[in-house]
C-alpha positions in Angstrom: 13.5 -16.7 17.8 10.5 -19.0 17.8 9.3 -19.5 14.5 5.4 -18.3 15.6 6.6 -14.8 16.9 8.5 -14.6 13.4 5.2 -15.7 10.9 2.9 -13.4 13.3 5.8 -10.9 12.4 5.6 -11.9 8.7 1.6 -11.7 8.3 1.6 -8.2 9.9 3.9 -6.6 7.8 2.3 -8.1 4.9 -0.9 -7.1 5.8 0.3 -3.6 6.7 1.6 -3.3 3.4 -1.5 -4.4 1.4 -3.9 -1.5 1.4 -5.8 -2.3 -1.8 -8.9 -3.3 -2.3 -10.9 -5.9 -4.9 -12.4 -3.6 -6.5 -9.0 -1.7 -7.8 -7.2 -4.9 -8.9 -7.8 -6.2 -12.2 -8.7 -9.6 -13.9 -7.6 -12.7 -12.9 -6.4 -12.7 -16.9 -3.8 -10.6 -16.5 -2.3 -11.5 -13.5 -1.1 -7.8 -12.5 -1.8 -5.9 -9.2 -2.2 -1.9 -9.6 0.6 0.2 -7.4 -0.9 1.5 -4.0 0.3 5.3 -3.7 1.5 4.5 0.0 4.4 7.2 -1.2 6.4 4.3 0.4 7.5 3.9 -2.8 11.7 4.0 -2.4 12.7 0.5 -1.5 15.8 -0.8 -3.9 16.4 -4.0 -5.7 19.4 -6.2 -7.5 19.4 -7.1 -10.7 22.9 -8.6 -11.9 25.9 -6.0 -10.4 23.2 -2.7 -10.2 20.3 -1.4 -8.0 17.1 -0.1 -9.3 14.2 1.5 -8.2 10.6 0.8 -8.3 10.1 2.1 -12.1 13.7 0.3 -13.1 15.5 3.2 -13.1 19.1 3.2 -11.5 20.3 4.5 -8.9 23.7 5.0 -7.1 24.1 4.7 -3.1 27.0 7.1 -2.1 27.1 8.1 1.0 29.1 8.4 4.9 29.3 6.6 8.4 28.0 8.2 11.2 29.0 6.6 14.5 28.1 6.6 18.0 24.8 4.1 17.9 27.3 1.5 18.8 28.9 3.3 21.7 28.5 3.9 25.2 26.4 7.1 24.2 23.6 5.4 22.6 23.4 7.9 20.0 25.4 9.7 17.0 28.2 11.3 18.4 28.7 15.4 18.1 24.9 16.1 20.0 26.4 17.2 22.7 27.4 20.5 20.1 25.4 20.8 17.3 22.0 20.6 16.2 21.1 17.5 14.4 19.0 19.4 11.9 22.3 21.4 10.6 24.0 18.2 11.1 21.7 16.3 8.5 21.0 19.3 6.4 24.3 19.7 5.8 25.1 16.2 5.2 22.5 15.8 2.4 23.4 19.8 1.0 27.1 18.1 0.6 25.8 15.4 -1.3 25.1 12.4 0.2 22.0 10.4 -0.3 22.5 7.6 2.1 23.9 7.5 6.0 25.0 4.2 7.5 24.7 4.3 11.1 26.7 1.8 13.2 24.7 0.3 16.2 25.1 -2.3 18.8 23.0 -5.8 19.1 22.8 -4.8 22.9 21.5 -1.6 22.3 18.8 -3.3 20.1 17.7 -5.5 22.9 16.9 -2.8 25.4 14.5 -1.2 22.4 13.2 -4.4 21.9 12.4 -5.2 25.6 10.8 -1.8 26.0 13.7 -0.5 28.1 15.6 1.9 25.5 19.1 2.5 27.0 19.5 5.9 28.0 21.4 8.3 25.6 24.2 10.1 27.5 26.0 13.5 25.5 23.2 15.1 24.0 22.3 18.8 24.6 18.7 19.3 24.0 17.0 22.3 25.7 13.3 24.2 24.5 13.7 27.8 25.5 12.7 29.9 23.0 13.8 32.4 21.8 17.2 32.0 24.3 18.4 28.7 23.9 17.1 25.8 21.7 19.2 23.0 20.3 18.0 19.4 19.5 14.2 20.4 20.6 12.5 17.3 19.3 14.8 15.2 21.7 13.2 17.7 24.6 10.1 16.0 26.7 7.8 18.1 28.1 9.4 17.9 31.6 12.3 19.0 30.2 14.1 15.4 30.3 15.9 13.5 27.3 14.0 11.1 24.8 15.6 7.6 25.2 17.7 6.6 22.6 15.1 4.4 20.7 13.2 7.4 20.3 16.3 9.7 19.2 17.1 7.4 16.8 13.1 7.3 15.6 13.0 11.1 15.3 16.5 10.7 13.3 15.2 8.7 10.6 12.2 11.1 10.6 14.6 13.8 10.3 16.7 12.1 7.3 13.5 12.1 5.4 12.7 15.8 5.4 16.2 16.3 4.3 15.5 13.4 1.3 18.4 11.5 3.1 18.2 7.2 2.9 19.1 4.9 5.9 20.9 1.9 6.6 22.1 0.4 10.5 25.0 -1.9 10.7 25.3 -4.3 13.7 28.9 -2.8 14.7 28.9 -5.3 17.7 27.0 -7.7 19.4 27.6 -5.4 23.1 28.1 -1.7 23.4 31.7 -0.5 23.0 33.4 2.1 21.8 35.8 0.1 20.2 33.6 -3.1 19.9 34.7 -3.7 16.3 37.8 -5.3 17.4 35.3 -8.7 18.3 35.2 -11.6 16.0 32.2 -12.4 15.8 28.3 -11.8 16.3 27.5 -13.5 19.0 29.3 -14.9 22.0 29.5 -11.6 23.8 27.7 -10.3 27.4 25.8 -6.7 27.3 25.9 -4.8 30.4 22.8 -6.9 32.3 24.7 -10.3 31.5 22.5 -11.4 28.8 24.7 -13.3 26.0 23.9 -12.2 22.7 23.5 -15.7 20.5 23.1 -16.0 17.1 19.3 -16.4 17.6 18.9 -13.1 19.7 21.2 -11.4 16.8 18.9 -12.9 14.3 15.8 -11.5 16.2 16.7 -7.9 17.2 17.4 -7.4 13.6 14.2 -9.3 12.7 11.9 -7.1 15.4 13.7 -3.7 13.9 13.0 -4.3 10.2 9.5 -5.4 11.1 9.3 -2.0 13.0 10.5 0.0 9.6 8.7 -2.3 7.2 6.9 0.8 6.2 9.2 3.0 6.4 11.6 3.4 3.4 14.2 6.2 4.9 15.6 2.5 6.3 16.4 1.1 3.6 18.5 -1.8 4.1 21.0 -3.9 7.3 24.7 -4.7 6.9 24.4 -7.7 9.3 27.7 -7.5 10.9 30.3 -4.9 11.0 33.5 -6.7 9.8 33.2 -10.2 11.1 37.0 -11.7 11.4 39.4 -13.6 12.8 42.2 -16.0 11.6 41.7 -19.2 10.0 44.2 -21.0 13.2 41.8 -19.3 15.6 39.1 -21.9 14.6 35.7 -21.6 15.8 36.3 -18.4 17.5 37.0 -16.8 13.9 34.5 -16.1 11.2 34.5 -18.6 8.7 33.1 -18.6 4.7 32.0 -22.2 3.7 29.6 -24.3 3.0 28.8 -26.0 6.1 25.9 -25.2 9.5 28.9 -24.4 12.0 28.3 -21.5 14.1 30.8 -19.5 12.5 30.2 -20.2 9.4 28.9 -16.8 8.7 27.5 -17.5 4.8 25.3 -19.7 7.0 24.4 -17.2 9.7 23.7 -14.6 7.1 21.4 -16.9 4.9 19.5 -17.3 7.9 19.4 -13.9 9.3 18.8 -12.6 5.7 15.3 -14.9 5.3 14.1 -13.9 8.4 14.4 -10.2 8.0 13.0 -10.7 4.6 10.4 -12.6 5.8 9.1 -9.1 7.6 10.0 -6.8 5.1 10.9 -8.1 1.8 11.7 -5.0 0.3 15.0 -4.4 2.8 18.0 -4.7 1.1 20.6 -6.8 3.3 24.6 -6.0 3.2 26.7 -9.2 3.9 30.4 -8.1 4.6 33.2 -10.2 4.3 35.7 -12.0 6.3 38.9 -12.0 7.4 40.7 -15.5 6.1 39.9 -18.3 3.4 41.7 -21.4 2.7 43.8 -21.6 0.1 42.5 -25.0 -1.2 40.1 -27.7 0.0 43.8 -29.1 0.4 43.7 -27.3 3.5 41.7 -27.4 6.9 39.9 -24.2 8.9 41.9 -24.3 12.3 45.1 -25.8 11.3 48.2 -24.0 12.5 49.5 -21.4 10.0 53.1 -22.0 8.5 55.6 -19.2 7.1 56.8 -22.0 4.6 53.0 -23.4 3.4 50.6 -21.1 4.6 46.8 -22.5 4.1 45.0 -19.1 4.2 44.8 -16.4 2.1 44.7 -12.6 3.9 42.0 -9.6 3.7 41.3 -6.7 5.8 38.6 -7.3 8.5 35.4 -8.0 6.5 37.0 -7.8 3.5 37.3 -11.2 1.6 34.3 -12.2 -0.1 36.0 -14.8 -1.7 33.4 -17.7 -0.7 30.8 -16.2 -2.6 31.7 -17.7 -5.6 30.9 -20.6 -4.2 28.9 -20.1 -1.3 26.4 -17.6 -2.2 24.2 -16.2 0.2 20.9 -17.4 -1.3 17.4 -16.4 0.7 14.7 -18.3 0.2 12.9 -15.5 -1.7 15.9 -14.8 -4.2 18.6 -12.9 -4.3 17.3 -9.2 -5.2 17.7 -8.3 -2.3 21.3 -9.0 -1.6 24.3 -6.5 -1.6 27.8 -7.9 -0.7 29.5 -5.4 1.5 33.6 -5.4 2.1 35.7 -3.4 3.4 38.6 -1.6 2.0 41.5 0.6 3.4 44.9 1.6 2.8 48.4 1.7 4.2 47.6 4.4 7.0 45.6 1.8 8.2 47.6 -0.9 7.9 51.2 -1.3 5.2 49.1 -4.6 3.6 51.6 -6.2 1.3 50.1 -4.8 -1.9 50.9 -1.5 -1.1 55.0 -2.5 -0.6 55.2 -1.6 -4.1 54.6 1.7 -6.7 51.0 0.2 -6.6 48.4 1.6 -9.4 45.2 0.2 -9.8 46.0 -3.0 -12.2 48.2 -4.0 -9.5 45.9 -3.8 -7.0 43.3 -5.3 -8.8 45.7 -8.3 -9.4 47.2 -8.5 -6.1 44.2 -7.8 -4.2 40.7 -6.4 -5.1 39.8 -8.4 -8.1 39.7 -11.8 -6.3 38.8 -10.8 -2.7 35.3 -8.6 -4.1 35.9 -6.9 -7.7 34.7 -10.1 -9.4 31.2 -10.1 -8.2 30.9 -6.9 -9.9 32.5 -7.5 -13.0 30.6 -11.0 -13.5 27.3 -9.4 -12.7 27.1 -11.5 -9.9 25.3 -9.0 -7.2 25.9 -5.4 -6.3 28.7 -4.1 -4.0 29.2 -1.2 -1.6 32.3 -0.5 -0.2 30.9 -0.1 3.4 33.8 1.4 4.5 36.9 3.5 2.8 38.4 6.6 3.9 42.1 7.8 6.0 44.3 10.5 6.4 45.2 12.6 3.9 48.6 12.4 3.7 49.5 13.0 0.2 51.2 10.3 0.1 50.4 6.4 -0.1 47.2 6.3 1.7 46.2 9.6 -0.2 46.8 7.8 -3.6 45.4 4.6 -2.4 42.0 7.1 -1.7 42.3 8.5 -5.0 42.8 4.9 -6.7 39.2 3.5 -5.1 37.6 6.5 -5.8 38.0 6.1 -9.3 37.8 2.4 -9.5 34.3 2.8 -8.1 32.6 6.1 -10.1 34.1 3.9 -13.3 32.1 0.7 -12.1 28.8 2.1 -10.3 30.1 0.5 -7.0 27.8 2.0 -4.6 30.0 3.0 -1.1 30.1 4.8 2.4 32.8 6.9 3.3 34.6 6.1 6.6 33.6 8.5 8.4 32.0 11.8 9.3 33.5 11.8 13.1 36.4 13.3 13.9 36.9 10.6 16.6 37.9 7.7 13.8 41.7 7.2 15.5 43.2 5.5 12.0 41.3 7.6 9.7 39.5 10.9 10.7 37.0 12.3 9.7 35.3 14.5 7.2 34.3 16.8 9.6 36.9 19.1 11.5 34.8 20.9 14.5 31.6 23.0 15.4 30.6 25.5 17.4 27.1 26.3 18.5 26.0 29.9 18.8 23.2 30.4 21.1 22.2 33.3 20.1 20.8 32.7 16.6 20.6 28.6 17.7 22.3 27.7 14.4 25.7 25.7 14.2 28.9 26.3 12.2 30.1 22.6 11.0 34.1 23.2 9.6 34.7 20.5 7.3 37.9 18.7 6.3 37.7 20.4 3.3 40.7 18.9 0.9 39.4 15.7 2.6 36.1 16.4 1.4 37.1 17.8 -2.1 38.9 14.3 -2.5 35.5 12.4 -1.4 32.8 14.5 -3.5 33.5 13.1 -7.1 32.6 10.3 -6.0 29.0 11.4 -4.8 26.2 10.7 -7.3 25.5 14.1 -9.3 25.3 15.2 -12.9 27.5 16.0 -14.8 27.2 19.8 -15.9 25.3 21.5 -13.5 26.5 19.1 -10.4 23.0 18.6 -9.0 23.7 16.1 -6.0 20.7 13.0 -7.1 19.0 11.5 -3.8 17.2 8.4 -3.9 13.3 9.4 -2.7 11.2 10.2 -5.3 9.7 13.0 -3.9 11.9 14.7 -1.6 15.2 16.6 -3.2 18.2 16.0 -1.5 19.0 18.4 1.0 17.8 21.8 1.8 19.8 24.8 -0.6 18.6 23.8 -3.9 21.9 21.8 -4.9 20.1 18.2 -5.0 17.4 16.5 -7.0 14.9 14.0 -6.3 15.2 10.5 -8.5 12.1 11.5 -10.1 13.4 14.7 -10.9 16.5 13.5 -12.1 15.2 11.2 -14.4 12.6 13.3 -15.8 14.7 16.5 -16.4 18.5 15.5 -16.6 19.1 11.9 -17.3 18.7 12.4 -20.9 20.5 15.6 -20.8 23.6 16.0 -19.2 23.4 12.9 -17.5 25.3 11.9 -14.2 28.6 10.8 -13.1 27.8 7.1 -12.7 29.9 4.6 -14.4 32.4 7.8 -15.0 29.8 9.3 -16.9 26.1 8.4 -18.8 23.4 10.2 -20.3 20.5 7.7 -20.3 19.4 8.0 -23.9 15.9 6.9 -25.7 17.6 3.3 -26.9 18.5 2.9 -22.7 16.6 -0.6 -22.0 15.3 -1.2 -18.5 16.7 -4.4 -16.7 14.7 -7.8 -17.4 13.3 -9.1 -14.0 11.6 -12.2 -14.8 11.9 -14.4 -12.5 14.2 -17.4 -12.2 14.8 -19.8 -9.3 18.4 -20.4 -8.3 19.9 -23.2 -8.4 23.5 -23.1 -7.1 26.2 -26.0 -7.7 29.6 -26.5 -6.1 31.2 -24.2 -8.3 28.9 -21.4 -9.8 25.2 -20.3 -9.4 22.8 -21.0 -12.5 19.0 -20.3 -12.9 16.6 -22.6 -14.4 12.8 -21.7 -14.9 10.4 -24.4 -14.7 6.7 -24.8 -16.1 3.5 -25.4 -14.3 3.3 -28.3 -11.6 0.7 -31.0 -13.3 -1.2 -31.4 -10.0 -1.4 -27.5 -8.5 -1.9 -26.7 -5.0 -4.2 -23.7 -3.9 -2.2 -21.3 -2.3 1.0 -22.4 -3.6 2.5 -19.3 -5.1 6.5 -20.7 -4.9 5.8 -24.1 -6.5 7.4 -26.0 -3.4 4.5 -28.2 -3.1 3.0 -26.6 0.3 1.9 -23.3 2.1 4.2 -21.7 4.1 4.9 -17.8 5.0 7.3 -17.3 1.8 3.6 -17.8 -0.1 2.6 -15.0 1.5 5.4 -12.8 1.3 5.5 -12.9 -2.2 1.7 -12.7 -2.5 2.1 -8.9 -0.8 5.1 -8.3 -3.0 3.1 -8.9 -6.1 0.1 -6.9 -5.2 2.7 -3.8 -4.5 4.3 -4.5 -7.9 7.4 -5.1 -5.9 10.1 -7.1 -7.9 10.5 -10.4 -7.5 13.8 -12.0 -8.6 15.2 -15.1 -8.4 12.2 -17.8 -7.9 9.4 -19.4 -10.0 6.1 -18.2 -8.9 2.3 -19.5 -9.6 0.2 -16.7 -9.1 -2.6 -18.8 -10.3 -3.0 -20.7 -7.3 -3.0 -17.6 -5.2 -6.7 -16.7 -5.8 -7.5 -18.8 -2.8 -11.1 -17.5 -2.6 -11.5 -18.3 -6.3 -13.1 -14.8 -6.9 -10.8 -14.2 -10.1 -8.8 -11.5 -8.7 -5.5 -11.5 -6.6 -6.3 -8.4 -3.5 -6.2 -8.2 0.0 -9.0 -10.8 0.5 -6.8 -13.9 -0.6 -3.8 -12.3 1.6 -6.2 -12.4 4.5 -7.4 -15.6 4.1 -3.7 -16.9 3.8 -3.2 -14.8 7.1 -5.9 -16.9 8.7 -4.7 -20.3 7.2 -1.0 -19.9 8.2 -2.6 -18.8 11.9 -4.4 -22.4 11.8 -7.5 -20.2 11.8 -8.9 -22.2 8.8 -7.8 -25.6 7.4 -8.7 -25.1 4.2 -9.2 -22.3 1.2 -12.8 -21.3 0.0 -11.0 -22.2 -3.2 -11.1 -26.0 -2.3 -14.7 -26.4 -1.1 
């Protein structure tokens, strides 16, 4: 992407978000910004191994996959027999506050270029009081929306039902079984374009710039599962430190600071790989050996083993940054650590602890378990299910279940069938029901009455009266009874809100430390980050600060930010860096 498409990107979502005005901002003295009631008021944050809200209150992501984005449909499977309002209704009524959605880069591109692929599967027809099913989908000429705007009235249809949002880039081209492909780029869509790692960057880019006001999205997982073993070389995801193409801690970092650069709010999942070396005794590429073998295994997008140390580090901190791996058991796949009477010690020691559970347990950054889920089979892969489940209410690791479909091959699904009945225009979803029994402890509710806890502040999850809003839960049962999280808490009057002031990271060869430095002697005007210039990032945390958005991680001079010298930090100086960064102005009213 050229770097002026992504600052115009950058100013307008910063100046979309910053609806105040001088007069309701106070003193330069106190250098606070009020809150601006946009009610867009739900975007998430990191601080150590948890999220919070806006008010530091936090919160638990637990949730399901629902695919078909991805696939030659362009669009969530099951359409084509069932209503997507009982679909989501039910989803949230069951519990869960947060869908991810599987999608394809190529299927980006199209919505991008103003050609939305066509959706194929989906039964949408107005004809009251006969027939109706999926009527928003319905043009007036009785054609189907395209599948940029299905997925638009989707998201607008997972807020009414108080449900949250996050796409994951299953593929670089559409495929129903596109997952099995290494990497992010490297692949051709349908028209012959090559998807590169700058297209991947910028689909991504344009999408959260489209949603920067629009919290039901909250987040992108990056790539679905990028793999590939360590002898396959540069055509297999790799975890270092270095700029290579397949380095994908590199590729994140970048895609992370430019989707952050248009929405700072969005949380960004970074999955795993597939392979790391052993030692730097070792080389990416070599040839594997049975006697000496240089790399140690994971399931697809599974090891996060080079975050300790390669950290993905954005440019604007790391509160926004949730690592992402995968887990599954032996129906999937008889993985060595399950060739035993396994318990969760000795999977912890054999497997999980060193491949993701330690960025947890040091605090390092939030996880969620993007995928998990099988058979039930009350046997292994049943235990293994039970194990995680567990393992994950007992150390707030925030997940998605793998998957609703019932299509999933080496899993299935949480859902068993549905039938539609025309007459009353309402459908019947049978559920996997011991499936589902097995998956619901593990959904954020509290603990006596079960309320199901959503994550908007306004809207209750669901529709029949089971769930809460966070501001509901927080005001009427967090001190009470409590919820489930962490196996169990009742946030009492000595519970102490997370510390978020900032630090800048500095990260070494071996660890990640913070440092926080004082004033520069010589000050710039507009210089918020301390880096000695003006650049975009200024202005990005400008916004954030006038939002009373957190903002982790960095150093920031807000003193230099009052660029019109008025004594106040509003919209005007945020304009004026608009125009400065546009080469509109050379200099700040500040400086005359």
């Amino acid at each position: 992407m050229k770097f002026y498409k992504r600052l115009q990107a950058a100013l307008l979502a910063g100046m979309m978000a910053c609806t105040v005005t001088a007069a309701s901002l106070p003193s330069m003295n106190s250098l606070t910004a009020q809150a601006v009631d946009t009610n867009n008021d739900d975007w998430l944050h990191a601080v150590g191994s948890r999220l919070y809200d806006k008010d530091g209150n936090e919160v638990w992501l637990t949730g399901a996959n629902w695919f078909g984005f991805n696939c030659g449909e362009n669009c969530v499977h099951y359409l084509w027999s069932a209503d997507v309002d009982d679909l989501l209704s039910e989803i949230a009524d069951r519990g869960m506050n947060v869908i991810r959605f599987p999608i394809s880069t190529e299927l980006l591109i199209s919505w991008m270029n103003g050609t939305p692929n066509p959706v194929s599967s989906v039964t949408a027809t107005n004809n009251p009081p006969y027939y109706t099913i999926n009527v928003d989908f319905c043009n007036e000429d009785g054609t189907i929306k395209n599948s940029m705007e299905i997925f638009d009235i989707i998201m607008q249809k997972c807020k009414k039902y108080g449900l949250k949002a996050f796409i994951d880039i299953h593929s670089p081209h559409t495929d129903n079984s596109g997952h099995n492909y290494n990497l992010w780029y490297g692949k051709e869509t349908a028209d012959g374009t090559t998807v590169t790692t700058d297209l991947w960057i910028e689909t991504l880019t344009w999408l959260a710039e489209k949603y920067s006001n629009d919290d039901t999205l909250i987040g992108y997982d990056l790539k679905n599962e990028p793999h590939g073993k360590g002898q396959e070389g540069a055509t297999a995801a790799k975890w270092d430190g270095s700029t290579d193409e397949n380095n994908w801690a590199y590729a994140a970092t970048k895609c992370a600071n430019s989707i952050l650069s248009v929405n700072p709010n969005a949380l960004i999942f970074i999955e795993g790989v597939e392979q790391s070396l052993k030692s730097d005794a070792y080389t990416w590429g070599q040839p594997d050996s049975k006697t000496d073998p240089p790399y140690i295994p994971a399931w697809w997008g599974g090891n996060l083993r080079g975050v300790k140390e390669y950290p993905v580090v954005p440019d604007s901190g790391t509160s926004q940054i949730v690592y992402s791996p995968h887990d599954y058991g032996p129906s999937v796949y008889d993985q060595t650590w399950f060739q035993k009477d396994f318990d969760t010690q000795s999977l912890l020691d054999d497997y999980w602890y060193d491949t993701w559970a330690y960025i947890n347990d040091q605090e390092i950054a939030p996880l969620l378990i993007g995928e998990w889920g099988g058979f039930m089979d009350g046997d292994k892969n049943q235990k293994w299910m039970e194990l995680l489940r567990e393992y994950m209410i007992a150390n707030h690791i925030n997940h998605t279940f793998w998957c609703l479909n019932t299509n999933s091959g080496d899993t299935g699904g949480l859902w068993a069938g549905f039938a539609f009945d025309q007459t009353t225009s309402k459908t019947t979803i049978t559920w996997e029901e011991d499936k589902y029994a097995l998956f619901e402890p593990s959904l954020w509710q509290t603990q006596e009455t079960g309320k199901f806890i959503g994550l908007d502040h306004e809207k209750a999850l669901g529709n029949n009266g089971t769930g809460l809003s966070l501001s509901e839960f927080y005001a009427s049962y967090a001190s009470t009874e409590g919820s489930n999280l962490d196996g169990g808490t009742v946030i009492g009057s000595d519970y102490t809100k997370p510390t978020t002031e900032p630090t800048k990271p500095t990260t070494t060869t071996t660890t990640q430390t913070t440092t926080t430095t004082s004033l520069p002697d010589e000050t710039l005007c507009g210089d918020v980050d301390g880096d000695k210039k003006v650049g975009v990032l200024d202005l990005v945390l400008l916004n954030r600060h006038l939002l009373r958005m957190p903002i982790i991680d960095i150093v920031y001079y807000f003193e230099n930010a009052d660029v019109n010298a008025d004594g106040v930090l509003n919209v005007v100086d945020a304009i004026l860096y608009r125009r400065y960064l546009l080469g509109e102005i050379t200099t700040f009213p500040a400086e005359s």
